[in-house]
C-alpha positions in Angstrom: 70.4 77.3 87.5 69.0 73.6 88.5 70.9 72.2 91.6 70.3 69.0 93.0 71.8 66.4 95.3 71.2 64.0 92.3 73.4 61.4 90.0 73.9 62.7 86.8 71.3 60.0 85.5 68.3 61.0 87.8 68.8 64.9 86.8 66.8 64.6 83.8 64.0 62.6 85.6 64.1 65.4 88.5 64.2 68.8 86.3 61.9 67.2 83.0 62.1 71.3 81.9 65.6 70.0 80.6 64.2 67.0 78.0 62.0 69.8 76.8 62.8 70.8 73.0 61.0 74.9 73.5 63.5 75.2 76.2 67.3 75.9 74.7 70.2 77.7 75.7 73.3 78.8 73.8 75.7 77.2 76.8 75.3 75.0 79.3 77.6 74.7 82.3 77.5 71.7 84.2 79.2 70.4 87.4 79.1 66.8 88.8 80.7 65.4 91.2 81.0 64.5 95.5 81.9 67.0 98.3 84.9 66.9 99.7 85.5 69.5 101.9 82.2 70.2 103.3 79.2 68.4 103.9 76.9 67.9 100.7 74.1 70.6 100.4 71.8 72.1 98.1 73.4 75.1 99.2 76.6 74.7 97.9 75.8 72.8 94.9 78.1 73.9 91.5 77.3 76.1 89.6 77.6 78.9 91.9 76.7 82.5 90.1 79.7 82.8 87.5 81.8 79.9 88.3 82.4 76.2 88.2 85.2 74.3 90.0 86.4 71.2 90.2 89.9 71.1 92.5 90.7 72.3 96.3 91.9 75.5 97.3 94.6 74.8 99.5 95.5 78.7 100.2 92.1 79.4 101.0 92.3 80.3 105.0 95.3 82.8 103.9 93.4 84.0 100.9 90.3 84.9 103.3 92.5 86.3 106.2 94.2 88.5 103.9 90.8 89.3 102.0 89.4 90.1 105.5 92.4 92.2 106.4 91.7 94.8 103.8 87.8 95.0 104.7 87.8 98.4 106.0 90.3 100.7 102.5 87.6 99.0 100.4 85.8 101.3 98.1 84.9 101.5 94.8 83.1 104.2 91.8 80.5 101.6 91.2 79.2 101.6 95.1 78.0 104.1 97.6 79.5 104.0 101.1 76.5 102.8 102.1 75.8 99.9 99.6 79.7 98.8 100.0 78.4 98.7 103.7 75.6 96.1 102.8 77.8 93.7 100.4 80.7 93.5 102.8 82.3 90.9 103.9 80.7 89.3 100.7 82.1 86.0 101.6 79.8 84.0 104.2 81.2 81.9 107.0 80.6 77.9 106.5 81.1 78.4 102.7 83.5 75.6 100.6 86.3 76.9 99.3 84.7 77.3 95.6 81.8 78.7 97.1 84.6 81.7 98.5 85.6 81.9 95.3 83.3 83.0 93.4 82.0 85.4 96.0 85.0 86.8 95.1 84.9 86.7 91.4 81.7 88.4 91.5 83.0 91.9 94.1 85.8 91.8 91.5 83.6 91.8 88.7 81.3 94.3 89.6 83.9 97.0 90.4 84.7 96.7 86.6 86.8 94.5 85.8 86.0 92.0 83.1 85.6 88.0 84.0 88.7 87.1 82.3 90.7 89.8 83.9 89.1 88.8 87.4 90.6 85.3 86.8 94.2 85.8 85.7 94.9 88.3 89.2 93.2 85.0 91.6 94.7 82.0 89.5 97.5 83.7 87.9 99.7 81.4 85.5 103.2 80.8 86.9 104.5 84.3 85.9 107.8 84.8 88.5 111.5 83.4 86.7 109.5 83.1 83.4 111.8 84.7 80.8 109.6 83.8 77.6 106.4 84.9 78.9 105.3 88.3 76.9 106.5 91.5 79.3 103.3 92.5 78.8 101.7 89.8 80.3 104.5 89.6 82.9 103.9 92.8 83.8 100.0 92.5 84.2 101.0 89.6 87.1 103.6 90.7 89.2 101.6 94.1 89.3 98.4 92.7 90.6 100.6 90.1 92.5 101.6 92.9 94.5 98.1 93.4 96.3 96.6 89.7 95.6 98.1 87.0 96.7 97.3 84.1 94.1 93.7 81.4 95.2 96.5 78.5 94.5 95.7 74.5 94.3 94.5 72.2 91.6 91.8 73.8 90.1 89.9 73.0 86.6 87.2 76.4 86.1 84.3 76.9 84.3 83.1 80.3 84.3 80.8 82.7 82.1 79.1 86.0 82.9 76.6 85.3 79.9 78.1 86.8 78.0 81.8 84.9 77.7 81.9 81.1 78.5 85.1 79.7 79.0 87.7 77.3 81.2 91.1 77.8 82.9 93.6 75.4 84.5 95.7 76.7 87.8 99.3 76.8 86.9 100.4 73.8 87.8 97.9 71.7 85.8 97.0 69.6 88.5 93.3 69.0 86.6 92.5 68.0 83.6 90.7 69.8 81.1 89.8 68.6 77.3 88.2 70.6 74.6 86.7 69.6 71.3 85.2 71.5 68.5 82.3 70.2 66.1 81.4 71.4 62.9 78.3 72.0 63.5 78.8 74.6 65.7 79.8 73.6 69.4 81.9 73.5 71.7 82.4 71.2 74.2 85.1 71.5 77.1 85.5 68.7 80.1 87.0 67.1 82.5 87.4 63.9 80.9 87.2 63.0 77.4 84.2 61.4 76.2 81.7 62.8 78.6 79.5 63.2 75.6 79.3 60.9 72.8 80.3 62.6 69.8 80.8 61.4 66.3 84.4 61.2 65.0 83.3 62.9 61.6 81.8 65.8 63.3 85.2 66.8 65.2 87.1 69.4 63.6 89.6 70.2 66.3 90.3 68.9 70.0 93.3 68.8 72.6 94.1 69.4 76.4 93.9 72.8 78.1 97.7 73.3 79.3 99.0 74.9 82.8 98.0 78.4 83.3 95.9 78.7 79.8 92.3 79.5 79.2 89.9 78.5 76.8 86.9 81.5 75.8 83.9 81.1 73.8 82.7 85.5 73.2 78.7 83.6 72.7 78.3 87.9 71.4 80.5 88.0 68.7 80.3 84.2 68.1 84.2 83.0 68.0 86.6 81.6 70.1 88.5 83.6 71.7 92.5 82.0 71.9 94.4 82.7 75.3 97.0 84.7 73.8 94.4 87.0 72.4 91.9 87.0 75.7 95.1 87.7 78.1 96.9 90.4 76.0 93.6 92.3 75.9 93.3 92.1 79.5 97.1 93.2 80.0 96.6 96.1 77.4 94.2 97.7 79.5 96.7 99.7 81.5 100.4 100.6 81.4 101.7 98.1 83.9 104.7 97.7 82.8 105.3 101.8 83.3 103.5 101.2 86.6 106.2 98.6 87.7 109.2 101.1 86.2 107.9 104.6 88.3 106.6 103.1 91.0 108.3 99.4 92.3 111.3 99.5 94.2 113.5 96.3 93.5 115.5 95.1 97.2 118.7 94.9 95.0 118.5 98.5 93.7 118.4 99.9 97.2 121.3 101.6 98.5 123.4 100.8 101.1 122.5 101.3 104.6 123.5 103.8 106.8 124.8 101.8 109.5 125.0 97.6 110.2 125.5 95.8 113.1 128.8 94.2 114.2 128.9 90.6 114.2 128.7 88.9 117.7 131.4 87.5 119.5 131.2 83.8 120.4 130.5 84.7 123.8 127.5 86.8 123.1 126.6 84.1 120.7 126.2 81.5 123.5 124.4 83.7 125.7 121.6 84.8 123.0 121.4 80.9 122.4 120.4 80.5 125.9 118.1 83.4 125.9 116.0 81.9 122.9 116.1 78.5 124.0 118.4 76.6 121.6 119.4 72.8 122.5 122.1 71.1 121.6 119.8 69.6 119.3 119.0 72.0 117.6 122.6 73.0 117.3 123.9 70.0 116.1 120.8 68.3 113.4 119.0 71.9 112.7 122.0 74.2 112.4 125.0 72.2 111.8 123.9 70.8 108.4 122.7 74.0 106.7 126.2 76.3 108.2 128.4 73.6 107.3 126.9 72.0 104.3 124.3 73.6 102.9 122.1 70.9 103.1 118.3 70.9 104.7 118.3 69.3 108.3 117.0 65.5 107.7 113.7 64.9 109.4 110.9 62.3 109.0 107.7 63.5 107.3 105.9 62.5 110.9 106.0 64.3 113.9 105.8 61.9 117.0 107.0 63.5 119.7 104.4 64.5 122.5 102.0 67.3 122.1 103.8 70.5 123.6 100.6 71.4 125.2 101.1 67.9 127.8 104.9 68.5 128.2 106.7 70.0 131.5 109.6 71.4 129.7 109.6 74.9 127.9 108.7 74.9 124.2 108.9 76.7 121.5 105.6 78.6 120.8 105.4 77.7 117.0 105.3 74.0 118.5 102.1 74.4 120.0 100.6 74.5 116.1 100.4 72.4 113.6 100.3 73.0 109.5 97.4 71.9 107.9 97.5 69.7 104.7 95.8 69.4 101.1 92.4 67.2 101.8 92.1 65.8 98.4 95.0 63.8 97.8 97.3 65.7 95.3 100.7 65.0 93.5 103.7 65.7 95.2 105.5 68.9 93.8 109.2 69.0 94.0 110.3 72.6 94.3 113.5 72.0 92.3 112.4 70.8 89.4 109.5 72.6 89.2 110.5 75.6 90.1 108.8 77.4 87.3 105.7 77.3 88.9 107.1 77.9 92.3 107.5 81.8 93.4 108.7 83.1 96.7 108.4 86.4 95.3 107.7 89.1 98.2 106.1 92.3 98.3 106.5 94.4 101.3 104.5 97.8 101.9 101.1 98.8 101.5 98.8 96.1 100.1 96.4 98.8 98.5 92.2 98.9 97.6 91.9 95.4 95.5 88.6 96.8 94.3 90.5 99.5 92.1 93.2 100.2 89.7 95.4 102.5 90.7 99.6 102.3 89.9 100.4 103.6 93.7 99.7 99.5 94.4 102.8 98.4 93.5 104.8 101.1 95.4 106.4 98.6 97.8 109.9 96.8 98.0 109.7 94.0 96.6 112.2 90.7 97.3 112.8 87.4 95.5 111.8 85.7 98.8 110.5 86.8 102.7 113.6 85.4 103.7 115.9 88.8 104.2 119.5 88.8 104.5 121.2 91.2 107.3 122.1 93.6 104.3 119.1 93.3 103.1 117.4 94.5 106.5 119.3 97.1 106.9 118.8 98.2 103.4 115.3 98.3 104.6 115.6 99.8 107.8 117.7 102.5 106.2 114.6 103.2 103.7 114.0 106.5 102.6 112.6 107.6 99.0 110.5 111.0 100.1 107.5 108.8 99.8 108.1 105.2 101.4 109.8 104.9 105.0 110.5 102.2 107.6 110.4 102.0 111.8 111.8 99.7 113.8 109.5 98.8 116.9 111.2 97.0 119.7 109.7 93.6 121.0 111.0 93.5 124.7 109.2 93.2 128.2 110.3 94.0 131.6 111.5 91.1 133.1 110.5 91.7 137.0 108.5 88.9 137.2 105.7 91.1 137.8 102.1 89.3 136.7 101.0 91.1 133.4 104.6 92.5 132.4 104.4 90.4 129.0 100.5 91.4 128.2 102.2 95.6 129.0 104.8 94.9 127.1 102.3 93.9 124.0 100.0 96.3 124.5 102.8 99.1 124.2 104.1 97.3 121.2 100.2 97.5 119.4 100.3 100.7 120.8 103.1 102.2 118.9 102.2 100.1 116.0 99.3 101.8 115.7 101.0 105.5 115.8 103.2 105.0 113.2 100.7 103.9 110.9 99.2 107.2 111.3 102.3 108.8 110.8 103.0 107.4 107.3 105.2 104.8 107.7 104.8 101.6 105.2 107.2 99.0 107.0 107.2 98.4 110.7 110.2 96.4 111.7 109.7 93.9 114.7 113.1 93.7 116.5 114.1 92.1 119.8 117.2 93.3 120.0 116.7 95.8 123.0 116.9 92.6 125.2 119.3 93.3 128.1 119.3 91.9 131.8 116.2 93.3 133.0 114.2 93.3 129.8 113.4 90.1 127.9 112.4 89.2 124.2 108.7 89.1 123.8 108.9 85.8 121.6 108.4 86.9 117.8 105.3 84.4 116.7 103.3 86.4 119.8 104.8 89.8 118.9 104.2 90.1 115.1 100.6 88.0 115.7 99.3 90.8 118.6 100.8 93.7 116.2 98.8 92.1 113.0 95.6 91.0 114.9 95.8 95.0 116.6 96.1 96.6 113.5 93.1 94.5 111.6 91.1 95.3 114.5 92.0 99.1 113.7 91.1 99.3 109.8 95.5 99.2 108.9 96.5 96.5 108.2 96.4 96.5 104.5 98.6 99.7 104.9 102.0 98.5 106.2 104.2 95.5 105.8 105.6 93.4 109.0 108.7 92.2 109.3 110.5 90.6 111.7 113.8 90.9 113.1 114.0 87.7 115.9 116.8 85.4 117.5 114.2 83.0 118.1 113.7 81.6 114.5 115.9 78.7 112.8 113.5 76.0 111.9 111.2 75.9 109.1 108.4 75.7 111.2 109.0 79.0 113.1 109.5 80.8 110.0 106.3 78.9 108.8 104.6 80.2 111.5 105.2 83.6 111.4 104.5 84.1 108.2 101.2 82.3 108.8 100.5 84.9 111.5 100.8 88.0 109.5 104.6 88.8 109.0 105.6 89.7 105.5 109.5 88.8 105.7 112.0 87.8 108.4 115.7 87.8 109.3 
């Protein structure tokens, strides 16, 4: 590999190895081009070890979180105890966000998967709603989507192992990629066309890599390799689909719960709006609109309202954050009509080892979207196939006034978080409905944040969804926020 914090043009000049005719290579794979998200170093210089990337990550902090999460159920056949001791966490703080990926690429790799396989679970094409995609194919997603959440943002790859050398495009297509075959034997795939001057009589074939697709050179068997025929090999390799059948449990096909709550009086509606700090405002340009109309509250894309931090008044605690933003400016994606390669899909239980196969991965509920319906909570609190069960954990805090009554309240909370883990439970449900006069809501962001934070620190995370049953959540933001924090779904 030859780095350098070089132009293109003073590469040959630097390395003069590379004008030499006794060195030759069957590939090359080349990457060019300014930092972005980090500061420029030798270091992180492209190529890393299998993979080239041109594109941002956006979902990389969640990606890593999550990644982190599962640090302690990772093992794998190919490594001792002790050796997955020494390679963990694999991924190095102060790393770009290409950098993180291939770190990944290569654990995945080397617990036996192959390169192409290790690709379609972390930049998956858009796979959710997609009624013409082979079931096959469809079934080799959602089953992995179930314990890896997709490495999503415009991304253009170059990747080989030596072996394979090849090129995807995320699902959205938000990079370009153009190929072109030569009759006299290569093949050249880029970012833009033209990178290499190529006469028009040697081009036998040449076109644009589409959304989702990949493009494989197998250097060993000397062919190209088409995507339908690279993906279906990867998605033959087990019987997902059968997987999905014996193992998935679908929201809808749940049965009916054993008991609901009553609706509340208006009354009892205005007091629990006092109790979770709703204004007028809220009531009237949050609320109104999507009760009355079905239609999204209207806001500005800015926020300039004061810091909450350097108000007097009470706030929300979602309003002390803000969300963080694309740094390379992309297109903007509307959800509507480009809801093919939009997926809210949800998967709620036990995220599972990522470094094996095994079908007890997708033995989870899952839902079209974390937002849950009160049926649909109930369905899950009511949860019980001999195998996959739910508790409800109560979010409250004594409300003496006492100094340290909140941090009690939380600890007790982690606490029995913690023991039902241990007893076998795969959903805990975070509810504040044991509020009464003398106990009050511990507010849901801190709640399911100290319950996810406790249980990373104690190795269980990966095993058990969180979701969230709270009055205090009717802005996009707060339900942002939470799931940010660790929750799975709300209501």
């Amino acid at each position: 590999i030859y780095k350098g914090q070089l132009t293109t043009f003073q590469v040959g000049m630097y390395y003069p190895d590379l004008s030499d005719e006794r060195v030759t290579s069957a590939f090359g794979l080349v990457h060019s081009r300014f930092s972005t998200n980090t500061m420029p170093s030798w270091r992180l210089a492209q190529p890393f070890r299998y993979l080239a990337h041109n594109g941002e990550i956006n979902t990389l902090r969640g990606n890593l979180n999550w990644f982190f999460a599962g640090l302690p159920t990772y093992t794998s056949p190919y490594f001792s105890a002790e050796e997955m001791e020494m390679l963990l966490p694999v991924v190095d703080a102060g790393q770009s966000d290409s950098a993180c990926l291939d770190n990944i690429v290569e654990l995945l790799l080397h617990c036996g998967r192959s390169l192409p396989h290790v690709l379609m679970m972390l930049v998956p094409e858009a796979w959710d709603g997609n009624e013409q995609m082979d079931p096959l194919k469809k079934a080799f997603y959602e089953f992995h989507a179930t314990f890896m959440a997709p490495w999503d943002g415009p991304a253009a790859l170059n990747f080989t192992d030596g072996n394979l050398v090849g090129a995807m495009l995320d699902r959205n297509g938000l990079r370009p990629l153009r190929y072109v075959i030569t009759n006299d034997g290569r093949v050249l795939v880029a970012s833009e066309a033209g990178t290499l001057p190529l006469a028009p009589e040697l081009i036998i074939k040449k076109g644009r890599l589409q959304p989702g697709k990949m493009f494989v050179v197998d250097m060993a068997a000397g062919r190209i390799l088409s995507d339908r025929e690279i993906k279906a090999q990867a998605a033959g390799q087990q019987p997902y689909g059968q997987w999905l059948d014996n193992y998935q449990i679908r929201m809808e096909d749940l049965p009916e719960p054993r008991q609901v709550f009553t609706d509340l009086g208006a009354e009892a509606v205005m007091k629990y709006q006092q109790v979770f700090g709703y204004s007028r405002e809220d009531l009237e340009t949050v609320l109104a609109p999507m009760a009355l109309d079905a239609k999204e509250p209207i806001g500005s894309m800015g926020v300039d309202v004061p810091l909450a931090v350097l108000s007097d008044q009470p706030q929300h605690l979602s309003s002390y954050f803000k969300q963080f933003f694309a740094q390379v400016t992309n297109p903007p994606i509307d959800p509507i009509r480009e809801r093919l390669v939009m997926s809210l899909a949800t998967f709620i239980g036990n995220n599972g080892n990522i470094l094996d196969e095994n079908q007890l991965h997708c033995h989870c509920v899952a839902a079209k979207h974390p937002i849950l319906t009160n049926l649909e909570l109930e369905k899950l609190r009511s949860i019980d196939t001999g195998s996959f069960h739910a508790k409800t954990l109560q979010t409250y805090f004594k409300a003496d006034g006492k100094p340290g009554a909140m941090q009690r309240g939380l600890e007790r909370l982690c606490r029995y978080a913690e023991d039902a883990v241990n007893d076998g439970f795969e959903v805990l449900i975070l509810s504040d409905r044991a509020m009464d006069s003398e106990h009050a809501p511990i507010p849901s962001l801190l709640a399911v944040s100290a319950v996810h934070h406790h249980l990373i620190k104690s190795g269980m995370r990966g095993s058990v969804g969180l979701v969230v049953e709270a009055g205090d959540v009717w802005e996009v933001h707060h339900f942002a926020c939470l799931l940010a924090f660790g929750a799975t779904a709300i209501n």
